[in-house]
C-alpha positions as CSV (number, residue, x, y, z in Angstrom):
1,X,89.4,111.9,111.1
2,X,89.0,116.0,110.3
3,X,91.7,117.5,111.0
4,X,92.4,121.5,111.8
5,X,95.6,123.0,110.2
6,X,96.6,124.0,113.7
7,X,96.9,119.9,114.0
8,X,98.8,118.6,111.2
9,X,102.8,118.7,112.3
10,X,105.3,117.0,110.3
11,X,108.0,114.8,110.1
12,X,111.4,114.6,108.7
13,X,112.1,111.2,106.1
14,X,114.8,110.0,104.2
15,X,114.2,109.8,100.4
16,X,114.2,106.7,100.5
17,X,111.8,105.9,103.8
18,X,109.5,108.2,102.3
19,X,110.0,106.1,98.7
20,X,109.4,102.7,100.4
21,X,106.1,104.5,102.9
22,X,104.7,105.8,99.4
23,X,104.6,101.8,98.0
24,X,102.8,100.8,100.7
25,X,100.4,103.7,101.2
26,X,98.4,102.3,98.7
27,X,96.4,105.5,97.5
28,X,95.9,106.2,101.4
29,X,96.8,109.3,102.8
30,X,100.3,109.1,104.8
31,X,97.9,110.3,108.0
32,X,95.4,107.6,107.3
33,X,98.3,105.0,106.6
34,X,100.2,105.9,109.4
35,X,96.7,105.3,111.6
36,X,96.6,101.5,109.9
37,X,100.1,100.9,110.8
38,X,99.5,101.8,114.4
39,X,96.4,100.1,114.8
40,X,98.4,96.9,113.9
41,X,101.3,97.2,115.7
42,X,99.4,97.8,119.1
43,X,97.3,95.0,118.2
44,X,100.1,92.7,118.0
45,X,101.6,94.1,120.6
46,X,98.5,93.0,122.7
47,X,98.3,89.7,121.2
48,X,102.1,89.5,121.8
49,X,101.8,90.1,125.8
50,X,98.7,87.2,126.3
């Protein structure tokens, strides 16, 4: 998952969004987090829709 400057963007967070994302993170990279968490939500969302 290499990523060019040209395609890292960011986002905008509370304090304390980006407080309660860094607990989770677990020494994971927000980008690498962020993939996880997507990963499972369209999962369930799959499993959701059977």
């Amino acid at each position: 998952m290499a990523k060019r400057v040209s395609d890292i963007t960011t986002i905008q967070l509370t304090s304390k969004t980006r407080d309660r994302l860094f607990r989770l993170k677990f020494r994971k990279t927000y980008d690498e987090f962020l993939w996880e968490l997507c990963d499972a939500y369209e999962t369930a969302d799959k499993k959701a829709q059977k």
